[in-house]
N, CA, C and O of each residue as an XYZ file, in Angstrom:
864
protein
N      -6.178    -11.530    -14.223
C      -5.563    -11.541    -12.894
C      -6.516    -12.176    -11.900
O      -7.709    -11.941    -12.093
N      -6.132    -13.073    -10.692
C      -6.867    -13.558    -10.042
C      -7.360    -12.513     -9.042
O      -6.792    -11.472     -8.712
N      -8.732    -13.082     -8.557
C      -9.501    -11.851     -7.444
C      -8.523    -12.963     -6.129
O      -9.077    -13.117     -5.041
N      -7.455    -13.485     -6.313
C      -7.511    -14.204     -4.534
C      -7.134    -13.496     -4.100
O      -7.557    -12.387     -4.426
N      -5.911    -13.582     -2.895
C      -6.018    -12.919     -1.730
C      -4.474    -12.241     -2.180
O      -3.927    -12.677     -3.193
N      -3.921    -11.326     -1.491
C      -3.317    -10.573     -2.395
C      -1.430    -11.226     -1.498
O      -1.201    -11.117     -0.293
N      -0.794    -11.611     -2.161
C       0.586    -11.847     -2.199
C       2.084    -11.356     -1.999
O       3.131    -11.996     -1.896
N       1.739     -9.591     -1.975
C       2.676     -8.740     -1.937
C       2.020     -7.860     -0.693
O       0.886     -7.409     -0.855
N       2.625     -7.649      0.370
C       2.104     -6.931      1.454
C       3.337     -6.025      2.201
O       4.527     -6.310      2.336
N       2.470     -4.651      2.692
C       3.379     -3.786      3.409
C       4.587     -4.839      4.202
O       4.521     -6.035      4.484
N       5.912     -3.617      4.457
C       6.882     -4.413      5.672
C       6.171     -4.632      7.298
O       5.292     -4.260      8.076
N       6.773     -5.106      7.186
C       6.744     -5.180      9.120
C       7.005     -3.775      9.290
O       5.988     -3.406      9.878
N       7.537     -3.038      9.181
C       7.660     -1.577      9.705
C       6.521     -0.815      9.295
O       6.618      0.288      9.831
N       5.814     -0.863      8.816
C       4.670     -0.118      8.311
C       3.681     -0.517      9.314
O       3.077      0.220     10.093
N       3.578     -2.147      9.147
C       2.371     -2.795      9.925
C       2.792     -2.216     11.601
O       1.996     -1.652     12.352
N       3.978     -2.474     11.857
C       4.331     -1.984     13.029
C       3.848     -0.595     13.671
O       3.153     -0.417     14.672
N       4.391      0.281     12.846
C       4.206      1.944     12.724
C       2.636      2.281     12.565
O       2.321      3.467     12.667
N       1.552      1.255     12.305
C       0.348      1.478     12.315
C      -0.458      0.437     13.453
O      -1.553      0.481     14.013
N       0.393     -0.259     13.465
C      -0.495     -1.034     14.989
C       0.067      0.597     16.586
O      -0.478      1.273     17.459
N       0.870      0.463     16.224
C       1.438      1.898     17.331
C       0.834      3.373     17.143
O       0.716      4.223     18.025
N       0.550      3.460     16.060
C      -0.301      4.661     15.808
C       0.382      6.018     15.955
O       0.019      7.148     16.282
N       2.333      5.024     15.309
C       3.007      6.213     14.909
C       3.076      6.544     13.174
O       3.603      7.423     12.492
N       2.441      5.620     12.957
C       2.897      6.138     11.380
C       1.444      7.300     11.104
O       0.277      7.325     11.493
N       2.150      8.008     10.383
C       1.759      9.343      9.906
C       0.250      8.952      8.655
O       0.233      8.027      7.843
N      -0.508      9.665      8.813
C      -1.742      9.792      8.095
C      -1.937      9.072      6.911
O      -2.760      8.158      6.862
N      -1.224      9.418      5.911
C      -1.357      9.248      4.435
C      -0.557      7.745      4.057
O      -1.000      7.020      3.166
N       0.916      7.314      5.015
C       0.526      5.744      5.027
C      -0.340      4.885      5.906
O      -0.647      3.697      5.807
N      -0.704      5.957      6.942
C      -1.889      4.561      7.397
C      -3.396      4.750      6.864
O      -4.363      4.428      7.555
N      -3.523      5.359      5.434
C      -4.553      5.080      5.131
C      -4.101      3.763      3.982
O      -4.883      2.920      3.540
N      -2.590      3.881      3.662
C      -2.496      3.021      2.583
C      -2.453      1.521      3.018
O      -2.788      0.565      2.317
N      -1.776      1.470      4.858
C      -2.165     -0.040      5.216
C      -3.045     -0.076      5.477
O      -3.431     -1.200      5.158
N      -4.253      0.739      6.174
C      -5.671      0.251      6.403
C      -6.531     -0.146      5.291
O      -7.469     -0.877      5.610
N      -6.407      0.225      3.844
C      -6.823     -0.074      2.670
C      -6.275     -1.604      2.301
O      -7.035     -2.523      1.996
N      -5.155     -1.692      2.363
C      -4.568     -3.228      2.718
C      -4.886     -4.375      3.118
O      -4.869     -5.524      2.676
N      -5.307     -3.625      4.433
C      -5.652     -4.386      5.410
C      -7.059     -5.239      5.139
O      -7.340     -6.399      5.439
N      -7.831     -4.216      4.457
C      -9.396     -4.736      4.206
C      -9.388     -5.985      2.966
O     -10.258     -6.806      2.675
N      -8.119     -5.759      2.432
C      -7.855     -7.115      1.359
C      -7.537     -8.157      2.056
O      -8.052     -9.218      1.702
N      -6.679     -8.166      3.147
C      -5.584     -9.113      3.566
C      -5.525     -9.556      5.227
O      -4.973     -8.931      6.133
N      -6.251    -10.791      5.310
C      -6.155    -11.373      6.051
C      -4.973    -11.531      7.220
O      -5.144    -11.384      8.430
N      -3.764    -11.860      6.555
C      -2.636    -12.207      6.775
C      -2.024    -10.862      7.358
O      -1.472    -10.877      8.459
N      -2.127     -9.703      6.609
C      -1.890     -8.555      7.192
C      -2.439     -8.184      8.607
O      -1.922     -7.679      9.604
N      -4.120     -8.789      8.194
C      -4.812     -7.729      9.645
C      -4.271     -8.734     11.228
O      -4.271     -8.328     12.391
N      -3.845    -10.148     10.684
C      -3.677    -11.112     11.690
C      -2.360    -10.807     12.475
O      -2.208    -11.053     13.672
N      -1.187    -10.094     11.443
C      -0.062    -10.035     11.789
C      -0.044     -8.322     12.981
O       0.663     -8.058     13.953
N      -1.156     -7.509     12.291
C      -1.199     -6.106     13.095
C      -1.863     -6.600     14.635
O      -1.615     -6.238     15.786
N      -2.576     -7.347     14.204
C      -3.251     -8.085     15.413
C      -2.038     -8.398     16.679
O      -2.169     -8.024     17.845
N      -1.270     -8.898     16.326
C       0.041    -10.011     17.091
C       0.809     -8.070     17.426
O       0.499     -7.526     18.485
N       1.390     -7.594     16.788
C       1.943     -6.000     16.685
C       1.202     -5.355     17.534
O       1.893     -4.591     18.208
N      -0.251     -5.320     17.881
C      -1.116     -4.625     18.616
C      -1.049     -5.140     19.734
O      -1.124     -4.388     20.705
N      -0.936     -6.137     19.874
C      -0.825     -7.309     21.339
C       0.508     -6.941     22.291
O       0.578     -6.809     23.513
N       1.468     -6.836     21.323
C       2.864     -6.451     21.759
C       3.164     -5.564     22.456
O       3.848     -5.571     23.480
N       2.249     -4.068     21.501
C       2.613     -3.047     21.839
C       3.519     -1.902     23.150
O       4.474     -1.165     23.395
N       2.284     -2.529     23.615
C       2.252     -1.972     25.300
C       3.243     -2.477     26.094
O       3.840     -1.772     26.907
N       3.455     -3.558     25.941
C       4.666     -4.081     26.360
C       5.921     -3.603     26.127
O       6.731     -3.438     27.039
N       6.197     -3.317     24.744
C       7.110     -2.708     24.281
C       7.617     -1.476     24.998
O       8.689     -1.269     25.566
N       6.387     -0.599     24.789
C       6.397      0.886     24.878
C       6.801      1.002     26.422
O       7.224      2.096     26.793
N       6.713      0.052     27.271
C       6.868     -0.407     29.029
C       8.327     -0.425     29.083
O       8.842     -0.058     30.140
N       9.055     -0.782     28.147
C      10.126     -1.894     28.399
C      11.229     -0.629     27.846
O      12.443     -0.830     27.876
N      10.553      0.886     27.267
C      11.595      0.854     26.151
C      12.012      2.345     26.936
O      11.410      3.142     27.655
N      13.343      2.240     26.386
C      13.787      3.652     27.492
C      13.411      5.217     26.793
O      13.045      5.320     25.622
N      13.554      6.274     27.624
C      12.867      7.467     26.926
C      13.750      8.016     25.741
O      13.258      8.864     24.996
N      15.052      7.558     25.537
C      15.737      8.048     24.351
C      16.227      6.339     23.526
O      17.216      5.736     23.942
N      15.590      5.926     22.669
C      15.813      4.491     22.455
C      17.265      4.287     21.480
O      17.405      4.851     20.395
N      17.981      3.650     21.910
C      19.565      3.526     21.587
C      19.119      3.199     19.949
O      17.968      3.109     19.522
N      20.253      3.069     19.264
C      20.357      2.931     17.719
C      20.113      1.540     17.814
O      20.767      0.783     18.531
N      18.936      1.126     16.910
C      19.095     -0.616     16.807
C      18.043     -0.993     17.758
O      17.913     -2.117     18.243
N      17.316      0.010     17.986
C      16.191     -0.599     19.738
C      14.686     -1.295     18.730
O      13.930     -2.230     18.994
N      14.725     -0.471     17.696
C      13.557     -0.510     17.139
C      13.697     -2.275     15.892
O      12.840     -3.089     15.549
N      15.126     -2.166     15.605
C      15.365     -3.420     14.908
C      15.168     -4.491     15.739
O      14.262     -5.288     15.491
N      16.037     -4.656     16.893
C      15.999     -5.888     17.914
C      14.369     -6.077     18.507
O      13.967     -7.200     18.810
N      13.343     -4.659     18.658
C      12.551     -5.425     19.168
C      11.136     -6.087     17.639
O      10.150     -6.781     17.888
N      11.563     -5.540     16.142
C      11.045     -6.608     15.178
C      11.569     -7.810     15.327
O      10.893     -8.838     15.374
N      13.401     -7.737     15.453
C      13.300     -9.298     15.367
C      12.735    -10.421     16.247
O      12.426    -11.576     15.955
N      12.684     -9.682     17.525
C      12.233    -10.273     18.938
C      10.349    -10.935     18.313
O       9.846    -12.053     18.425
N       9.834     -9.736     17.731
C       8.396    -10.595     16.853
C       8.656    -11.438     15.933
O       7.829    -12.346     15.859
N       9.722    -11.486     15.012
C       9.253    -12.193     13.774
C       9.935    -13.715     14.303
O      10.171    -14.692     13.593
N      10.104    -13.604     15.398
C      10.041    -14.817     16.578
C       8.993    -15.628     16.367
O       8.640    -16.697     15.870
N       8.595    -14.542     17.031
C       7.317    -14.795     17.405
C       6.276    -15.239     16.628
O       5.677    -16.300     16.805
N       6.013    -14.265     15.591
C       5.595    -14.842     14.086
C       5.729    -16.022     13.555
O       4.883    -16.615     12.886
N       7.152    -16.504     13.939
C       7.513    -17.496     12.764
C       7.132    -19.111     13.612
O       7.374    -20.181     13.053
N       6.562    -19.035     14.905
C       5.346    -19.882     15.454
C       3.875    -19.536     15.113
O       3.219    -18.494     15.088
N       3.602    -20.998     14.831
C       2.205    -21.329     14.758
C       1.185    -20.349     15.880
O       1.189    -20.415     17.109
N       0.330    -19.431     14.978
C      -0.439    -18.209     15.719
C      -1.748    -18.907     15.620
O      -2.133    -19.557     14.649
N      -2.230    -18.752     16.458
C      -4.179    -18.932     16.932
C      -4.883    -18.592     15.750
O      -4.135    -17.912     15.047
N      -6.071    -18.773     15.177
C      -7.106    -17.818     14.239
C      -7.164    -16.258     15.221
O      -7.666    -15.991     16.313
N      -6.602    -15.677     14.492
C      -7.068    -14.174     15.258
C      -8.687    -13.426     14.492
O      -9.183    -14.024     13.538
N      -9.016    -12.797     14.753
C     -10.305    -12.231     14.249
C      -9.505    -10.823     13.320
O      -8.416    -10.249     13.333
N     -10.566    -10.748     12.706
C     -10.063     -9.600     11.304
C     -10.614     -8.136     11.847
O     -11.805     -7.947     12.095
N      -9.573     -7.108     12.000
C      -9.485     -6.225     12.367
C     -10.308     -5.119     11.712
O     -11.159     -4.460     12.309
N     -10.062     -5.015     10.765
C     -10.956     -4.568      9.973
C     -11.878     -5.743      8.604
O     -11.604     -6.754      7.958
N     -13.107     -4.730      8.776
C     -14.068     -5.797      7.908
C     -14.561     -4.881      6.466
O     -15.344     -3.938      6.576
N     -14.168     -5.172      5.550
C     -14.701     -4.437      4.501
C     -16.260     -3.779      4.158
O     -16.982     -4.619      3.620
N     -16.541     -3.203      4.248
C     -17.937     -2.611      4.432
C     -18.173     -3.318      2.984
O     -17.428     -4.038      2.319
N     -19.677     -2.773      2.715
C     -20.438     -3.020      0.990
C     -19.657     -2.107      0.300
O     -19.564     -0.902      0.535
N     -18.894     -2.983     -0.880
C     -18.147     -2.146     -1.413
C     -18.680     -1.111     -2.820
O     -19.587     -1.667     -3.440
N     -18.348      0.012     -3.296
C     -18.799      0.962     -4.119
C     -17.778      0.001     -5.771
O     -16.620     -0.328     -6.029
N     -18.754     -0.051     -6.251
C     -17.842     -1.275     -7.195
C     -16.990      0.107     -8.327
O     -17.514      1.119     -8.794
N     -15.922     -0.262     -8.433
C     -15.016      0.168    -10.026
C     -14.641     -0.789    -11.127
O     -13.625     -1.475    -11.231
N     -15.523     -0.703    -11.803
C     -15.763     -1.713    -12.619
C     -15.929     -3.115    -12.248
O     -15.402     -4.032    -12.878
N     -16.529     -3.244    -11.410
C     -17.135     -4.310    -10.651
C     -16.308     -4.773     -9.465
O     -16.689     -5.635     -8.674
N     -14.972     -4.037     -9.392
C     -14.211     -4.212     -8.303
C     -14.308     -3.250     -7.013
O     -14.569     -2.069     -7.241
N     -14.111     -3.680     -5.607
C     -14.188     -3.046     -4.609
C     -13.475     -1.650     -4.199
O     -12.362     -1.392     -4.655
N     -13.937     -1.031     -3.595
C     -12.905      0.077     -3.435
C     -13.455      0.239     -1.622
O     -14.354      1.040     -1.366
N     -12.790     -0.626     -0.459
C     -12.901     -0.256      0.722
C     -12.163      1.072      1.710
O     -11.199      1.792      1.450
N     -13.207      1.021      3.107
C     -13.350      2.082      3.540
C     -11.297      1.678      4.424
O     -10.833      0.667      4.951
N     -10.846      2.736      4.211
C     -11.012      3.775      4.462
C     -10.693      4.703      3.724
O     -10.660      5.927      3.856
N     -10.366      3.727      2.608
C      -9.914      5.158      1.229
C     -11.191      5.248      0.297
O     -11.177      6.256     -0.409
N     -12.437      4.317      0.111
C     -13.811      5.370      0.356
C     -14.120      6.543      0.335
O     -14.346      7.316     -0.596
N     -14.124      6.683      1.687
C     -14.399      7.786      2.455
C     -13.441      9.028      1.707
O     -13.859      9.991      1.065
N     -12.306      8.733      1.958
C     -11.432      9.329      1.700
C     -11.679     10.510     -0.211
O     -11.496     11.701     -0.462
N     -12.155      9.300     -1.072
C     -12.143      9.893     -2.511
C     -13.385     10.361     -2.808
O     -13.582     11.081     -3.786
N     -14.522      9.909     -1.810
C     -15.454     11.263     -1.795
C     -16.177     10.667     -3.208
O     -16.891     11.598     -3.581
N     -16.275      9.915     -3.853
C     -17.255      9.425     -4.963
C     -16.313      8.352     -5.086
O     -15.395      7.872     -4.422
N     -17.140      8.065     -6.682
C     -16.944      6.690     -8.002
C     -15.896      7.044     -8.252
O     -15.650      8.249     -8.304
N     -14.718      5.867     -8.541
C     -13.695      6.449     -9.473
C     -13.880      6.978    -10.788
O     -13.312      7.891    -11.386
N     -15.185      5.875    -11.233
C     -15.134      6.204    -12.905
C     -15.263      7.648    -13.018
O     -14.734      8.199    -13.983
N     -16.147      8.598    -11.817
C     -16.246      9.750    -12.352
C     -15.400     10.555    -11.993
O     -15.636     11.740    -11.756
N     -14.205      9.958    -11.900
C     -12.577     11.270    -11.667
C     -12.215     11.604    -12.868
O     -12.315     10.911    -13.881
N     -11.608     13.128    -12.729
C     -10.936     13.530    -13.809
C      -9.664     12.738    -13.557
O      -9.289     12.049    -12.609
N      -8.983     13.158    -15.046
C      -7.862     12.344    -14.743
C      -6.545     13.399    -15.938
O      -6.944     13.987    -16.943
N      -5.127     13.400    -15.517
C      -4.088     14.199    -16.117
C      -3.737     12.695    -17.198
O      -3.940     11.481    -17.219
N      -3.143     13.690    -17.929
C      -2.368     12.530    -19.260
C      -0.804     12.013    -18.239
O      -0.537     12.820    -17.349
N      -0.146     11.166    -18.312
C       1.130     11.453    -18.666
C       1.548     10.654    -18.937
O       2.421     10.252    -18.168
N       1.324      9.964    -19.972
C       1.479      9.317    -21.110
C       0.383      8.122    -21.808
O      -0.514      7.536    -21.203
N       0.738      7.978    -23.172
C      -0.005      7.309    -23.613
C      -0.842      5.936    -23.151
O      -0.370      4.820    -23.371
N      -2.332      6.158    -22.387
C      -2.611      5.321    -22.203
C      -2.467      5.079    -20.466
O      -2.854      4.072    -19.874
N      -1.808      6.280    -19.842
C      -1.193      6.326    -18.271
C      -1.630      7.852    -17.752
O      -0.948      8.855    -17.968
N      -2.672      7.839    -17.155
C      -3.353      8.641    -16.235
C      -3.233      8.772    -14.573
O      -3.547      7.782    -13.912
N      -2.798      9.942    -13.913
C      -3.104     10.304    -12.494
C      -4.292     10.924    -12.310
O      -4.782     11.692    -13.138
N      -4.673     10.703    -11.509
C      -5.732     11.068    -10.785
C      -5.651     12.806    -10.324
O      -4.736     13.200     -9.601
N      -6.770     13.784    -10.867
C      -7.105     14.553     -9.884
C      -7.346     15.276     -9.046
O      -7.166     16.485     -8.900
N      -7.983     14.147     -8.174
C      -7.652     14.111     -6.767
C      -6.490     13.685     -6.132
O      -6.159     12.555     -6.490
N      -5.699     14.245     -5.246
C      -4.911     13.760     -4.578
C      -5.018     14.685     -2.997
O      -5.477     15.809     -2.791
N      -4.417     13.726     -2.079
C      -4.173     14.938     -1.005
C      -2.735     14.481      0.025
O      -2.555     13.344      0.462
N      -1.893     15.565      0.241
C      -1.198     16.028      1.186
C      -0.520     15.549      2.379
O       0.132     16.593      2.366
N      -0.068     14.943      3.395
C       0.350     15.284      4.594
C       0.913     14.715      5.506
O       0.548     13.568      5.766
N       1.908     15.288      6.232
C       3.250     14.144      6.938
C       4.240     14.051      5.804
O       4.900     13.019      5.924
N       4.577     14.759      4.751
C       5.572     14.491      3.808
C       5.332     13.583      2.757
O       6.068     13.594      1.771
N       4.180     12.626      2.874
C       4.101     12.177      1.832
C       2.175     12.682      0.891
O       1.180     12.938      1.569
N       2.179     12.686     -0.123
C       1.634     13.031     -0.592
C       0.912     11.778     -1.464
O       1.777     10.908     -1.362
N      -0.527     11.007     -2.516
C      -0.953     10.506     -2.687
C      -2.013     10.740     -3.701
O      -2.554     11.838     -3.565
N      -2.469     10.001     -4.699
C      -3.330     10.424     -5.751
C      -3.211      8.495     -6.460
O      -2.550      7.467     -6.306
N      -4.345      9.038     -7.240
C      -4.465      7.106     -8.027
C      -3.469      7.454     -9.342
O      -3.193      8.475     -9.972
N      -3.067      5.969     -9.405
C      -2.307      5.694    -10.689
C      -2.999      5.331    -11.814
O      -3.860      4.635    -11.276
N      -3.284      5.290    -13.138
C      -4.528      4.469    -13.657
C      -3.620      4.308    -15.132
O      -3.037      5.244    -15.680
N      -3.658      2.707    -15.684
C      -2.658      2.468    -16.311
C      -3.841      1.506    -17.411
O      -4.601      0.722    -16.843
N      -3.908      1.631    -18.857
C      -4.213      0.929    -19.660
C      -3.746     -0.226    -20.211
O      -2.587     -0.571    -20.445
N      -5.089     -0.947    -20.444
C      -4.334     -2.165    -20.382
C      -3.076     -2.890    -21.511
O      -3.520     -3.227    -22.609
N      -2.037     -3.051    -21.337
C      -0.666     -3.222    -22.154
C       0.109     -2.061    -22.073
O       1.306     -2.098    -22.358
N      -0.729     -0.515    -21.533
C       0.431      0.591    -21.541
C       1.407      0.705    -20.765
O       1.140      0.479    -19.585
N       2.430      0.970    -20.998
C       3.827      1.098    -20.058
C       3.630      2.729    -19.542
O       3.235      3.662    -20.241
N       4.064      2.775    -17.979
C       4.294      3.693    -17.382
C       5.855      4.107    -17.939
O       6.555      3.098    -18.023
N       6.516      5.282    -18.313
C       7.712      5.528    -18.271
C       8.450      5.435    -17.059
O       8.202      5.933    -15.961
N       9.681      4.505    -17.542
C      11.114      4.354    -16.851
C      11.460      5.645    -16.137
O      11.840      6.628    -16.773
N      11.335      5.647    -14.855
C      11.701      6.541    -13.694
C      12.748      6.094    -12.609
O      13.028      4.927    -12.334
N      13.373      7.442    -11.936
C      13.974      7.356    -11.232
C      13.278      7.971     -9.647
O      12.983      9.157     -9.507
N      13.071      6.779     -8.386
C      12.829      7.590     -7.544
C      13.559      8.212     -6.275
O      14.217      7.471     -5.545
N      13.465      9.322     -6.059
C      14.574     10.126     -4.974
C      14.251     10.134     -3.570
O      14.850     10.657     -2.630
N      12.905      9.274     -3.616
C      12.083      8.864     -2.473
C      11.379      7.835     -2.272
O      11.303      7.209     -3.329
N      10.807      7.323     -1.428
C      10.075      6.299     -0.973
C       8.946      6.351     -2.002
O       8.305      7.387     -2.182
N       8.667      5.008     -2.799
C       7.193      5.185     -3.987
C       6.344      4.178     -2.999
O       6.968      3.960     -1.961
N       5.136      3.547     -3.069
C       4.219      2.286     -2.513
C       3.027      2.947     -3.532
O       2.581      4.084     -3.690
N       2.743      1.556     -4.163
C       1.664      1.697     -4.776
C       0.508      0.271     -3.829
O       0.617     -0.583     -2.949
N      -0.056      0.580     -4.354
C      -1.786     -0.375     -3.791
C      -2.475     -0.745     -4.561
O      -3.212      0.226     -4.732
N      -2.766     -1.426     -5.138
C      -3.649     -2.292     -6.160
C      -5.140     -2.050     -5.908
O      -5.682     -2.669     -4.992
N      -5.752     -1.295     -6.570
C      -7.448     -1.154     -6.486
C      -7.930     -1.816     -7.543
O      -9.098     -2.127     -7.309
N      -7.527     -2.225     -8.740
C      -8.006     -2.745     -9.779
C      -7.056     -3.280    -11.056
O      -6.276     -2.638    -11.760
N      -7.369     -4.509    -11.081
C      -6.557     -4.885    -12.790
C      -5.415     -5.211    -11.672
O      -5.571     -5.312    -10.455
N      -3.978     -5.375    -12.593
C      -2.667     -5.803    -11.987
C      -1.653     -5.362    -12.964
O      -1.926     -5.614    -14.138
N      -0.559     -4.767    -12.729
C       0.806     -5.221    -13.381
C       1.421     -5.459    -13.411
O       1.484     -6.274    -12.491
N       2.892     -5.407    -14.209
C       3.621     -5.925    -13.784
C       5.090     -4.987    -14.093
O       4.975     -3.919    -14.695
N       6.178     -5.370    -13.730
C       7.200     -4.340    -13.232
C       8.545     -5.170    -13.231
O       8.391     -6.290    -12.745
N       9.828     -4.888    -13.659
C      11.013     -5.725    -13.166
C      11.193     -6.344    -11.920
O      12.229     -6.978    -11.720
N      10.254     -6.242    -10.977
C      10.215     -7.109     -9.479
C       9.458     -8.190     -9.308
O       9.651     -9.101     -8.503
N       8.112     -8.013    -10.507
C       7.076     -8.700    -10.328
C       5.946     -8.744    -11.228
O       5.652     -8.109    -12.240
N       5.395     -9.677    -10.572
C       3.674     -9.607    -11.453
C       2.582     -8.869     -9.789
O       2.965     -8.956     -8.622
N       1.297     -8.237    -10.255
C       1.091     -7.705     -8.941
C      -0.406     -7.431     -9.642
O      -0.741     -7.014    -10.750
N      -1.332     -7.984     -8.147
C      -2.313     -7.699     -8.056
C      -3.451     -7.337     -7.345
O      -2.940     -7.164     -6.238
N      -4.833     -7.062     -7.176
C      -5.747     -6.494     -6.690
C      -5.155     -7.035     -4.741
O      -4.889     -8.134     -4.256
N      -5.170     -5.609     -4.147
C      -4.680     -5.792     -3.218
C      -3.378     -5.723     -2.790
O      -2.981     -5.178     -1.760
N      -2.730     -6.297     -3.619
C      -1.030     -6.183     -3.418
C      -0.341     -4.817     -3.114
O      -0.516     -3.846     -3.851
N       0.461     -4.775     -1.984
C       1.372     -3.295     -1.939
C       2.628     -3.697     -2.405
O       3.094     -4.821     -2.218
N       3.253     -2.669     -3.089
C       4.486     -2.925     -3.498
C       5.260     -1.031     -2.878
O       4.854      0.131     -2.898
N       6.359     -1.674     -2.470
C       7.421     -0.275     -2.112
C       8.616     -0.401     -2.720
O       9.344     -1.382     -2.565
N       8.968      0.901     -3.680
C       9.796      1.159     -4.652
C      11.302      2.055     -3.288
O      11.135      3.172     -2.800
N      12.188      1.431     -3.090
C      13.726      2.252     -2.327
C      14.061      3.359     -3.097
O      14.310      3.433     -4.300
N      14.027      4.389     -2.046
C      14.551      5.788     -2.483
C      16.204      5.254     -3.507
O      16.580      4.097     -3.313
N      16.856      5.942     -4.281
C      17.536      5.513     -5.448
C      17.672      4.855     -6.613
O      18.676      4.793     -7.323
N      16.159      4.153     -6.848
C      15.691      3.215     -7.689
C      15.323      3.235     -8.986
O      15.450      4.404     -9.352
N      14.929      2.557     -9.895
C      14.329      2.736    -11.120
C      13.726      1.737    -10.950
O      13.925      0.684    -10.346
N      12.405      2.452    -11.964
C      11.302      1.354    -12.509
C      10.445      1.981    -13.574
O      10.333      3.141    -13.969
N       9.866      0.831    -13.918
C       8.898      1.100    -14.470
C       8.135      0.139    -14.410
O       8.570     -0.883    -13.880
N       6.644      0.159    -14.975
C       5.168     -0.879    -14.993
C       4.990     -1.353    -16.302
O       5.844     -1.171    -17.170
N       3.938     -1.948    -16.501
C       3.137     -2.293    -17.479
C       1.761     -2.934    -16.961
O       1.601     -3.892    -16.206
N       0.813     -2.110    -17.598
C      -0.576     -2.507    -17.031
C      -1.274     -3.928    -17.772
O      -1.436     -3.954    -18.992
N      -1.592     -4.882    -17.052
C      -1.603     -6.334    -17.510
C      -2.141     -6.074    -18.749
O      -2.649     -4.953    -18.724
N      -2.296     -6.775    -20.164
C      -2.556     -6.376    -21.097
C      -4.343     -7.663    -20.870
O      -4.388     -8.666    -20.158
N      -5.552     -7.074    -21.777
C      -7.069     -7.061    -21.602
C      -7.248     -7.057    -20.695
O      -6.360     -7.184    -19.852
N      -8.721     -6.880    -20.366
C      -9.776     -6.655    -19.286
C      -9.235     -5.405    -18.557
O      -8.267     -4.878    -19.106
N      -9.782     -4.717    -17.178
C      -9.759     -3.399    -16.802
C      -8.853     -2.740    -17.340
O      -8.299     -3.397    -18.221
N      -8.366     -1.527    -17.182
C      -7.425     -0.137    -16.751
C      -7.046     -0.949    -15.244
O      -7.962     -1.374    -14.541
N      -5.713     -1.094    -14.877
C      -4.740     -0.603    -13.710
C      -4.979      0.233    -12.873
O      -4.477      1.324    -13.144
N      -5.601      0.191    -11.855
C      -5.693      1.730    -11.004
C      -5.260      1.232     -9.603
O      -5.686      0.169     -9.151
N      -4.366      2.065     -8.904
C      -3.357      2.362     -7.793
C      -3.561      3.244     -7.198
O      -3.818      4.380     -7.597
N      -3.441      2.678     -5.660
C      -3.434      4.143     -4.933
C      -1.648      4.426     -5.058
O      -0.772      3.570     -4.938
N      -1.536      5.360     -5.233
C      -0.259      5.484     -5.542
C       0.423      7.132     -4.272
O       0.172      8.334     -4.194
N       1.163      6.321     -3.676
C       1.916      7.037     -2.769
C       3.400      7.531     -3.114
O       4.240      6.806     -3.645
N       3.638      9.055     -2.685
C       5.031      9.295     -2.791
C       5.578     10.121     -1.097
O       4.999     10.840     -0.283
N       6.869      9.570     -1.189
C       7.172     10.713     -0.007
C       8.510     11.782     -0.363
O       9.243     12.288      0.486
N       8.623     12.006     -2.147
C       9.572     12.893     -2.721
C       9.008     12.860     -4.037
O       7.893     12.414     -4.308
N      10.058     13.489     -5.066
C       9.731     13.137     -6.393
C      10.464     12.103     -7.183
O      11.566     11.698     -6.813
N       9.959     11.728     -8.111
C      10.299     11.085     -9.289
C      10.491     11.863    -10.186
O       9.771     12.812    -10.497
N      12.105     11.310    -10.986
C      12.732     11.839    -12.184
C      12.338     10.877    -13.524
O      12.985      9.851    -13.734
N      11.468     11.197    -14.221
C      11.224     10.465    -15.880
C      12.692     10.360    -16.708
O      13.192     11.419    -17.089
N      13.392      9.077    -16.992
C      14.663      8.313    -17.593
C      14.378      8.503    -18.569
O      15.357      8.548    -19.314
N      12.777      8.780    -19.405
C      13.000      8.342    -21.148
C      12.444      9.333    -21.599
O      12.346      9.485    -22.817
């Protein structure tokens, strides 16, 4: 898998919901982790951060149905002109290597050591969770860690999934996906992975905001 720059990135509603500093804890650690990969991301929160205030000026105290759609599309206006070099919002500190790959702050901080030295649960051959996990705002979070060629089992989810690429890549009926890349699974969905086959283990920060039902 290539180390470039990563190809699959949070929605506009996420980036949005974290330039505003309404989105809730446990996804804005998953775009600020993002963010330290992705240029393109921190440039676009940049333009979202600029907005903000303006917005929040303009917008009435009970906001009609559709207030929050019309004023994305009113950016991706905006967006979809030629933007300045903006400066990078966040800067990746010296990274703590996992298997020679980065693991930036702010999910760092967050896991409190090395990955290599996490325990880890079975659930299935070759497909390990993490742990550690923690808690809060409804969604809950722990690493995914997937061997290389093993298939995650075919699931159903009843909630919002987003995984995060910390290491290795796989791939999935949507895609191929790698170091850096976020991917978000729609509440009613099925899927499943496969962890790229040689070189690392697959490991994900892996987010839920319900459960998943196992299909096989």
């Amino acid at each position: 898998m290539s180390m470039g720059l990563p190809s699959h990135h949070p929605q506009d509603e996420l980036l949005l919901g974290y330039a505003s500093g309404e989105l809730r804890e446990i996804k804005s650690l998953l775009v600020a982790t993002h963010l330290a990969y992705c240029p393109t991301c921190r440039a676009r929160v940049a333009v979202f951060e600029a907005q903000c205030g303006a917005w929040f000026d303009e917008m009435p105290a009970t906001p009609a149905d559709g207030h929050l759609d019309a004023l994305l599309g009113q950016l991706h206006g905006q967006l979809d002109v030629a933007q300045p070099a903006l400066p990078a919002l966040v800067v990746p500190p010296a990274p703590v290597p996992v298997s020679g790959n980065p693991v930036p702050e702010p999910l760092r901080s967050w896991l409190g050591g090395p990955v290599e030295e996490f325990a880890w649960n079975d659930v299935a051959p070759g497909v390990w969770l993490s742990t550690w996990s923690r808690e809060a705002g409804g969604s809950s979070v722990c690493l995914l860690r997937m061997g290389p060629g093993a298939p995650v089992p075919a699931h159903h989810h009843t909630a919002t999934e987003i995984l995060l690429v910390l290491q290795g890549g796989f791939a999935d009926e949507y895609g191929q996906f790698g170091l850096g890349d976020t991917i978000e699974y729609t509440p009613d969905s099925d899927h499943h992975a496969t962890g790229d086959p040689g070189g690392d283990d697959c490991i994900c920060l892996f987010l839920l905001d319900g459960e998943i039902t196992f299909l096989d």
